[in-house]
N, C-alpha and C positions, 0 to 999 in steps of 0.2 A: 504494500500500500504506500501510497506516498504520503500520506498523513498519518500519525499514529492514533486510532481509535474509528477509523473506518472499513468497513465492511463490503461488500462486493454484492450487485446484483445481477443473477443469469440470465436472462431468456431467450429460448429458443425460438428460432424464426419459421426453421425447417428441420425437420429429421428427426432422428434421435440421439440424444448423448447421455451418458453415466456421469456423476458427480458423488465421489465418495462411495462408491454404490450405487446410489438412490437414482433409478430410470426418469429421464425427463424429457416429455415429447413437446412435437408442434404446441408453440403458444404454452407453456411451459414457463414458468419462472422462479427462482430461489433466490432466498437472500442466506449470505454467508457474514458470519458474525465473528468474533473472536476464535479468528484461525490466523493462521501464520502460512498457510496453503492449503489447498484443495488438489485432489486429484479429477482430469475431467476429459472422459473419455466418448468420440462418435463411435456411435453403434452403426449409424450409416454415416450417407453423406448428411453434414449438417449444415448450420449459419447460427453464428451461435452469436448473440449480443452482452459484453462483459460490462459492467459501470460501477466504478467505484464510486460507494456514496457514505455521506457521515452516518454514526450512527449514534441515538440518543442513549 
C-alpha cells in the first residue's frame, strides 16, 4: 500500500479469479483489510479492477 492503514478493493469485470481461496466471479467484489498481501489467482481469462482505498 502506499499509505499505511489502507486496504485494497477487487472487482471483477470479467471471468473468474481466486483471492486467498475465496472464488470471485463476473461483477464480483472484495475488500481487503489489514493484510500485508493477498494471493490472487485467474481461473480463466479475467479483467480484474485493483483500488487502493482508506480504510476507517
Amino acid at each position: 500500500m502506499k499509505k499505511k492503514g489502507n486496504g485494497v478493493y477487487v472487482f471483477v469485470i470479467e471471468g473468474e479469479v481466486s483471492i486467498n481461496g475465496e472464488i470471485l466471479q463476473r461483477r464480483d467484489g472484495l475488500g481487503i483489510t489489514d493484510a500485508t498481501g493477498f494471493d490472487l489467482k485467474a481461473n480463466t481469462d479475467a479483467e480484474v479492477l485493483l483500488m487502493e482505498v482508506p480504510v476507517s
